[in-house]
FIVO-241539 format. One record per residue (C-alpha): residue number from 1; x, y, z. Coordinates in steps of 0.001 Angstrom, whole numbers, plus 524288, in hexadecimal, padded with zeros to 5 digits. Layout:
BEGIN
{rec NUM,{X,Y,Z}} ...
END
This chain:
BEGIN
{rec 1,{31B62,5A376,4C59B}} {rec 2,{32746,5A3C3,4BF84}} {rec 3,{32D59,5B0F5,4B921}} {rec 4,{32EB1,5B262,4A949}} {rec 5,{33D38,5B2B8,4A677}} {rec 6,{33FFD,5BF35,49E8C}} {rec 7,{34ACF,5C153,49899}} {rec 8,{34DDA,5CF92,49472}} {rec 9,{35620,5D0BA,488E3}} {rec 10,{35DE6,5DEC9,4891F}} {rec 11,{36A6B,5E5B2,4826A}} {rec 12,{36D32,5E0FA,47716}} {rec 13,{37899,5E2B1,46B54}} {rec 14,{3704D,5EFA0,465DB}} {rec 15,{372DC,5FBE3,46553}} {rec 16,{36628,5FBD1,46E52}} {rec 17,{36E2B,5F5C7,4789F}} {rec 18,{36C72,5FF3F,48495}} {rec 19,{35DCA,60297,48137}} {rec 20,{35B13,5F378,480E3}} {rec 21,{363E0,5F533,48F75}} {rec 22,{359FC,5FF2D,4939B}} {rec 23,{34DC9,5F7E3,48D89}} {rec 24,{3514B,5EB4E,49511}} {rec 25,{3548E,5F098,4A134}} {rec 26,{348CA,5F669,4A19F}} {rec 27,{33F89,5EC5D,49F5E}} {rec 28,{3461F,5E2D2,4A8A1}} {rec 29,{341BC,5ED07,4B37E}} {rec 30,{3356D,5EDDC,4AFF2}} {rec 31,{332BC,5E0CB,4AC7C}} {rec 32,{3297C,5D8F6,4B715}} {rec 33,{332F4,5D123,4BEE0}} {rec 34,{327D0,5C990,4C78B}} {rec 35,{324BA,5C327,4B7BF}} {rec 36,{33113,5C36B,4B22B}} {rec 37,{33F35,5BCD2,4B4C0}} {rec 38,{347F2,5C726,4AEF7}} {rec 39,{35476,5C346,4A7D1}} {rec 40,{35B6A,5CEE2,4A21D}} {rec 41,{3643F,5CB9A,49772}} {rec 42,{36F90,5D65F,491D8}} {rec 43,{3741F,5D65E,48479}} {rec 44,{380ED,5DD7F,48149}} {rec 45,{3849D,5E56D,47709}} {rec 46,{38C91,5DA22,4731D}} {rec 47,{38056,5D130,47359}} {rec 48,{385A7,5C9CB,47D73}} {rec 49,{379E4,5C56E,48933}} {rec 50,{37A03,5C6F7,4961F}} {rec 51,{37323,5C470,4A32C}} {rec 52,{36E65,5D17F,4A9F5}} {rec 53,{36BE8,5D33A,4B71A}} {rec 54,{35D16,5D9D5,4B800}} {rec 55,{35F26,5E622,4C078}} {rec 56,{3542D,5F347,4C1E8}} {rec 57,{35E97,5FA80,4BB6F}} {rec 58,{358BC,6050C,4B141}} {rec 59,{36149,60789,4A3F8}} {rec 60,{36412,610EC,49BDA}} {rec 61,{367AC,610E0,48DE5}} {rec 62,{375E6,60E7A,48DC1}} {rec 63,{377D6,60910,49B2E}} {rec 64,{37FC4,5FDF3,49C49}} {rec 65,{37B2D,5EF30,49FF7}} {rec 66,{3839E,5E815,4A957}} {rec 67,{3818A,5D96C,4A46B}} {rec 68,{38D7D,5D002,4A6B8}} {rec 69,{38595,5C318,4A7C6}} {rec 70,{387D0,5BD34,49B38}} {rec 71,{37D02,5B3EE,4945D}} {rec 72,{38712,5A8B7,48FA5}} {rec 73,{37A61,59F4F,48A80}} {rec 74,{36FA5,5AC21,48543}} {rec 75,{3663D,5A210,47F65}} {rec 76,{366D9,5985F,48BF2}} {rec 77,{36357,5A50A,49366}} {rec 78,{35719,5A941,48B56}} {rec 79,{35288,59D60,48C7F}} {rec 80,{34F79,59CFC,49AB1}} {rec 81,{346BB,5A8A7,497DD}} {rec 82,{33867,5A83B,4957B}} {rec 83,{33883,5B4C7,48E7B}} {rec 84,{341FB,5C006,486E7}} {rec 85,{34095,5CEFE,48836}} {rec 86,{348E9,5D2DF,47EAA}} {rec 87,{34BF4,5E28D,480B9}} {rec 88,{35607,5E327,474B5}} {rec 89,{354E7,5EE77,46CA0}} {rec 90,{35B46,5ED13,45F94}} {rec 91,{362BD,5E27F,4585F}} {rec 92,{36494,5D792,4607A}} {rec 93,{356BD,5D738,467E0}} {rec 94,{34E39,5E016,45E8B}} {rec 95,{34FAE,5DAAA,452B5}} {rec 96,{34D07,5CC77,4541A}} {rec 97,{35A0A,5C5F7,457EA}} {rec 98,{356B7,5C34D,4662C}} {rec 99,{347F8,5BFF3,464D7}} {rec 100,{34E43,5B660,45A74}} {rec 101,{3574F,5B106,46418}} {rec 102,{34A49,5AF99,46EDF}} {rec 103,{34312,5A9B6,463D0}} {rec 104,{34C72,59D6F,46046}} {rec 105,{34D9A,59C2F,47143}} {rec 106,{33F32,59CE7,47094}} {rec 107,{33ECD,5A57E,47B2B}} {rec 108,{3324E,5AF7A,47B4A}} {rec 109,{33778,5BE70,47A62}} {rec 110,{33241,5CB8C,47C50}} {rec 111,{33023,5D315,46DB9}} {rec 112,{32E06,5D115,4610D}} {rec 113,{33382,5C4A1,458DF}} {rec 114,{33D72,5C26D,45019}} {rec 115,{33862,5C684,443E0}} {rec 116,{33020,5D2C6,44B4C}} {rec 117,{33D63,5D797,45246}} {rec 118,{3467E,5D65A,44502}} {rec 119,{33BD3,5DD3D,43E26}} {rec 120,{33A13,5E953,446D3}} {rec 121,{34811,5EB10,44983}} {rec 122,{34C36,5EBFF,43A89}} {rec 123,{3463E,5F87C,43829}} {rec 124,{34591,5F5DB,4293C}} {rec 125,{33E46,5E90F,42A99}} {rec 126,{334E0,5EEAC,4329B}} {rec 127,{3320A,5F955,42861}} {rec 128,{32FFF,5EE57,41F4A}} {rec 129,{326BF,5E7CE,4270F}} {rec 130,{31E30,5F5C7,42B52}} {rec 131,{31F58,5F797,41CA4}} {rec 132,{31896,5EA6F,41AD4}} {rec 133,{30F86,5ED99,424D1}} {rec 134,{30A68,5FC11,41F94}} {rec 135,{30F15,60177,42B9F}} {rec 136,{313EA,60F88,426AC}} {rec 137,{3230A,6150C,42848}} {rec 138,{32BA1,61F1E,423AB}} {rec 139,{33355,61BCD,4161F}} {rec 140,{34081,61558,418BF}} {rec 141,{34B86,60F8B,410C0}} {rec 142,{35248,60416,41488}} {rec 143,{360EA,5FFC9,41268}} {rec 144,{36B08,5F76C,4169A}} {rec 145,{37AA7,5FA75,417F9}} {rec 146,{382D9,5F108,4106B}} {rec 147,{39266,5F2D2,41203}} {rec 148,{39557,601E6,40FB2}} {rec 149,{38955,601FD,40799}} {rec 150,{37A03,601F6,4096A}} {rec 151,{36E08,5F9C5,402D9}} {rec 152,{36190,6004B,3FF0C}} {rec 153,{3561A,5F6ED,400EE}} {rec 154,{3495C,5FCBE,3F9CB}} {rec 155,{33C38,5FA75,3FC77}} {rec 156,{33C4A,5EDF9,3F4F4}} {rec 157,{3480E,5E960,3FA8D}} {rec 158,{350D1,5EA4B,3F000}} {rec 159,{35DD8,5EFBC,3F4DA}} {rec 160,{3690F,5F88F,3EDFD}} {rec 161,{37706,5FB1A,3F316}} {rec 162,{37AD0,608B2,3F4BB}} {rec 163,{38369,611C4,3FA9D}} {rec 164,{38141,61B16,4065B}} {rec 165,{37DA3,6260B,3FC42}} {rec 166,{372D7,61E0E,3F5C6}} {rec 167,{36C35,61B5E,40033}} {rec 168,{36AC3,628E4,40637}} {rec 169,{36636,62C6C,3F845}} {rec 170,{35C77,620C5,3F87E}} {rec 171,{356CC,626AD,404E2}} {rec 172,{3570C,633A8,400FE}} {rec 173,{34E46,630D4,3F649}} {rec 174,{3451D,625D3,3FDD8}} {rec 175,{3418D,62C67,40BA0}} {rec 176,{34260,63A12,41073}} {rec 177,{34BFB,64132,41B07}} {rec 178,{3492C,640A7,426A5}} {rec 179,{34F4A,63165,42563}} {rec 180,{3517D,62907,430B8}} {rec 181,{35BE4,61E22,42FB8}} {rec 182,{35BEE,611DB,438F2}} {rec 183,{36245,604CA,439C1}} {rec 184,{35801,5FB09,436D3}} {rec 185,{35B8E,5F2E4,442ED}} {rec 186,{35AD9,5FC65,44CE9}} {rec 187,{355E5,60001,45A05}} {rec 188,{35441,60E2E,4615D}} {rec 189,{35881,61588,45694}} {rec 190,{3668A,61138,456E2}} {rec 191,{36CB8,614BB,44A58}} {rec 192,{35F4E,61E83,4449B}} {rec 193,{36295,62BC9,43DE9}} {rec 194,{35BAD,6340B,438D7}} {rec 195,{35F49,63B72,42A79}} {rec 196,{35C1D,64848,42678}} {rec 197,{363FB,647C3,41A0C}} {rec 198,{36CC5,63E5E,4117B}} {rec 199,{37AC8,64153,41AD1}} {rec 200,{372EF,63F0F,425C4}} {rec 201,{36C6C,6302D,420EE}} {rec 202,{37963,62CF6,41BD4}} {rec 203,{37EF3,62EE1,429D7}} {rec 204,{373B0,627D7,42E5D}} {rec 205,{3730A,61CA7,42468}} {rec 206,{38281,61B38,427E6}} {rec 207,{37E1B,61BB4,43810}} {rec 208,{371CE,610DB,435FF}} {rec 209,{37AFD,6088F,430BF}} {rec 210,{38427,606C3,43B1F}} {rec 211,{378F8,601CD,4423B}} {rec 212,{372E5,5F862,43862}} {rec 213,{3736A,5F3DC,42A04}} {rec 214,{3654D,5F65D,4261D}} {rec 215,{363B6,60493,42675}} {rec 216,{35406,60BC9,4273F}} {rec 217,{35389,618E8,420AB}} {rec 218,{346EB,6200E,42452}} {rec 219,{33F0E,62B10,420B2}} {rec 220,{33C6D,63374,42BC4}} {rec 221,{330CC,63A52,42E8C}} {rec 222,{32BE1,64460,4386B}} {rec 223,{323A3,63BE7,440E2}} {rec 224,{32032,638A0,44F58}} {rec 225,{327F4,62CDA,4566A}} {rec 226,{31DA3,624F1,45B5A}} {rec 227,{31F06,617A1,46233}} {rec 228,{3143E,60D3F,464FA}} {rec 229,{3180C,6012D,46E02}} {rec 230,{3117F,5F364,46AF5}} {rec 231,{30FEA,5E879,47303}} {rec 232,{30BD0,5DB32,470DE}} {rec 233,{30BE3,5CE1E,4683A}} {rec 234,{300B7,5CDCF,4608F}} {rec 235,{2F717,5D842,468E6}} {rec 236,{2FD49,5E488,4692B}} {rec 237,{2FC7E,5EEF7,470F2}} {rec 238,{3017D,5FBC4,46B78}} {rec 239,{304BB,60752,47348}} {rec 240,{3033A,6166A,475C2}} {rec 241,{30C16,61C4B,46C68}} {rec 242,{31984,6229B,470C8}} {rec 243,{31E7C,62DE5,4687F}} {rec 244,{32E2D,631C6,46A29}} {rec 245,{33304,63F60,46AA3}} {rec 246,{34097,63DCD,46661}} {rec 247,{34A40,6484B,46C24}} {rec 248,{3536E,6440C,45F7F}} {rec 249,{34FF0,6457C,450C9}} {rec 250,{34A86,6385E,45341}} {rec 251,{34978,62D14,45CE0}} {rec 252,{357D5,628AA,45C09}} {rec 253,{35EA7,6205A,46557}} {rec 254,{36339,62BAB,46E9B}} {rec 255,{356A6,6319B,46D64}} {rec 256,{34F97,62660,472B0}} {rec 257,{35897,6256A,47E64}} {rec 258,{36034,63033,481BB}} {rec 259,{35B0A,63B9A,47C89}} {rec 260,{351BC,63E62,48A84}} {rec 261,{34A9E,6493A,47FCC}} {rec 262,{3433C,63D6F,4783D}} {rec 263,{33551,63C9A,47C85}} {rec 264,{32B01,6328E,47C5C}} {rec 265,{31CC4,6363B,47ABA}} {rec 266,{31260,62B2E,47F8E}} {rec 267,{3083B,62B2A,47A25}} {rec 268,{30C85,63244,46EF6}} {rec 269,{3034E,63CE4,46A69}} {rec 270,{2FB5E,63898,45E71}} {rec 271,{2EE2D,6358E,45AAE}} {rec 272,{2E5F7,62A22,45F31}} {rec 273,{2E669,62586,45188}} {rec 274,{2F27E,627B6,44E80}} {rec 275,{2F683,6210B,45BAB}} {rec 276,{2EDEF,614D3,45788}} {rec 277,{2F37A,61463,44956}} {rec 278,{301CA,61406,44E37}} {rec 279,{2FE96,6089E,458C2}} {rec 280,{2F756,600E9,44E35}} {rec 281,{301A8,602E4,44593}} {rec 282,{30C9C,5FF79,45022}} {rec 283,{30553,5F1FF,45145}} {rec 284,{30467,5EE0D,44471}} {rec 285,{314D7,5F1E6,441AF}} {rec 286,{3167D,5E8AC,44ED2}} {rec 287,{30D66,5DE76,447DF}} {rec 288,{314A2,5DFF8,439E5}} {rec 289,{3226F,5DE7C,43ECA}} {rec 290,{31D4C,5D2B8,4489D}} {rec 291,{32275,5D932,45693}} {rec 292,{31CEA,5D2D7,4623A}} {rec 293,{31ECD,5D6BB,46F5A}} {rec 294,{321E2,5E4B4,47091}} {rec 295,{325B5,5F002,46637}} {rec 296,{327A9,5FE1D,46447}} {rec 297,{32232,6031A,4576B}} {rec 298,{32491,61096,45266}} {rec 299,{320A1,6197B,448CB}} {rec 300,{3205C,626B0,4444E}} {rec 301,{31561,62F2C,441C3}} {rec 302,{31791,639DA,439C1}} {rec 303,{31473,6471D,43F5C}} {rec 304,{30DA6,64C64,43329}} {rec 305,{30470,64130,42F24}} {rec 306,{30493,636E0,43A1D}} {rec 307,{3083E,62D36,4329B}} {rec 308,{30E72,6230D,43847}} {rec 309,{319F8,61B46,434B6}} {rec 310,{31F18,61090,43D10}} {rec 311,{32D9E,6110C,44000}} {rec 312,{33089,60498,445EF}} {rec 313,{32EF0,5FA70,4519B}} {rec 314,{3378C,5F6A3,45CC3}} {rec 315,{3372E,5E92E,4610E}} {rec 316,{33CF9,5EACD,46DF3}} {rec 317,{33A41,5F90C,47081}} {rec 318,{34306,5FE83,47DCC}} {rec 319,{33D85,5FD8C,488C6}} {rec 320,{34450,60657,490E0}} {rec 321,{33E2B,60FAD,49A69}} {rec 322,{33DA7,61AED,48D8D}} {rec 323,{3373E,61099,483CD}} {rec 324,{32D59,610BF,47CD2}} {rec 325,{327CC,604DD,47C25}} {rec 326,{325C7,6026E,48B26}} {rec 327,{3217E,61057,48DAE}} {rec 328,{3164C,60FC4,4818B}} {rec 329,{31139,60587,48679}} {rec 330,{31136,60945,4965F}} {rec 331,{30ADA,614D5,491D6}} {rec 332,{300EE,60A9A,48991}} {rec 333,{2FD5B,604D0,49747}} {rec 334,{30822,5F8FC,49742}} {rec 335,{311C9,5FB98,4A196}} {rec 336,{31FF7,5F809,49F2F}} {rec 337,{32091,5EBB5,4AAE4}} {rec 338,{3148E,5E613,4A1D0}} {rec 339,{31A3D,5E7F5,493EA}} {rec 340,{324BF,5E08E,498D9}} {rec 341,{31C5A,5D4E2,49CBA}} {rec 342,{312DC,5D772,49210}} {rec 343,{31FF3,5D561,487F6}} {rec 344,{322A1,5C9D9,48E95}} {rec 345,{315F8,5C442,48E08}} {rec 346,{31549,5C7FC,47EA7}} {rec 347,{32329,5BF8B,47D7C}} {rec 348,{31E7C,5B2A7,4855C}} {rec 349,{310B8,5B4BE,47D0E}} {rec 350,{31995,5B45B,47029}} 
END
């Protein structure tokens, strides 16, 4: 019988670019090679695609790919494939672009859609949609830079031009400090801050926007970070819950991968109902923002109450050998060699 031709998508033109290195790397070592026919392809920085040559070499984040065998005809060469792994965190592979690109070759791809992928990625969308859904979340203002000034879109859409000064006070007097500030279309907290006061969100306001034009301004709140992985089409399976220990104020970018202090608890330590109530509730945020496939959803849950708030869901979660996503669900009985499969099956079922 003959092997399914894989194709595994990694790199990329984000700022996610050496985790999606890592992420890749990874799975194409794991990955059955008595099913599969492996072709690793390397995006650049630059976007440009490349041929890579499949070694057992193991990455880290920041490591350097040695790719030199250019892809002169990139839609020619997907279509020899019988199936797509993308592994692109970001813009460029998270947020609907590529699975666009698969879509018009018709070629059947690991991951959520077009519309599910653009969704999730734009963090203010997805609040839209959880809003829609009754799916709780912690207060949040939403605006968008325009030339040296910004636009303040209310809750009915209805948008006002203002200066920097304006929309500090507009915050002030909407959420509470504690405030965290984020790019809407971002990936491993590239480009988050966190504000205790008005000097530091105008910093951070000023630093989100380098990163993205759509600016998230949240309220904060003292909570646990806990992570549920979900896998499937239309049955889901929803795993233990993963809590992080940040070694940072929060789970920023270095925290998540270079700061060796961060810890992951699995399972994390709550309740059995309070365990089932975030799974549920990871399902039906999947379901609402139409993901297929594979996601990490996470939420909050606030260390006074237990309330929970969702925070958001990654499409195309990392799967390198400190992620999440692969290591909930190992420890959910799913080893990593059959998630792999089990994605691929999921993509070809699609």
């Amino acid at each position: 019988m003959s092997k399914i031709k894989v194709g595994v998508v990694f790199g990329g033109i984000s700022t996610e670019h050496d985790v999606s290195v890592v992420s890749g790397t990874d799975i194409m070592r794991n990955i059955d090679k008595n099913k599969y026919e492996i072709f690793p392809i390397y995006i650049d920085e630059k976007g440009t695609w490349y041929k890579y040559e499949l070694t057992d070499k193991e990455f880290r984040v920041g490591d350097k790919i040695a790719a030199n065998k250019k892809i002169e005809n990139v839609c020619e060469y997907l279509k020899q494939l019988d199936v797509v792994f993308p592994v692109l965190h970001g813009l460029g592979g998270e947020d609907g672009t590529i699975q666009g690109m698969l879509e018009l070759l018709d070629i059947p791809y690991v991951g959520s859609k077009v519309l599910g992928s653009s969704i999730c990625m734009d963090k203010v969308y997805a609040k839209i949609i959880f809003d829609k859904a009754n799916i709780e979340q912690t207060k949040y203002i939403y605006i968008r830079k325009y030339k040296e000034k910004y636009i303040y879109i209310n809750e009915t859409f209805e948008e006002k031009i203002c200066d920097l000064k304006e929309i500090i006070d507009i915050a002030d007097t909407k959420i509470k400090y504690p405030m965290f500030i984020k790019p809407s279309n971002s990936g491993s907290s590239v480009g988050i801050k966190k504000a205790q006061n008005k000097k530091e969100l105008e910093d951070a306001i000023k630093h989100a926007s380098q990163f993205d034009k759509k600016i998230l301004i949240e309220e904060g709140i003292n909570g646990r970070e806990i992570e549920c992985a979900v896998l499937g089409n239309e049955e889901l399976t929803a795993s233990i819950l993963g809590e992080i220990l940040a070694a940072d104020t929060f789970y920023s970018f270095d925290a998540k991968y270079k700061n060796q202090e961060s810890k992951t608890v699995m399972p994390a330590e709550l309740s059995e109902k309070l365990t089932k109530k975030v799974q549920e509730l990871a399902k039906k945020a999947y379901k609402a923002a139409d993901c297929k496939g594979l996601s990490r959803v996470d939420f909050f849950v606030d260390d006074k109450n237990e309330k929970i708030y969702i925070n958001e869901i990654n499409t195309i979660p990392g799967f390198t050998q400190i992620s999440m996503y692969p290591k909930l669900l190992e420890k959910t009985g799913i080893k990593y060699e059959d998630l792999l499969s089990r994605l691929i099956d999921l993509a070809l079922e699609e």
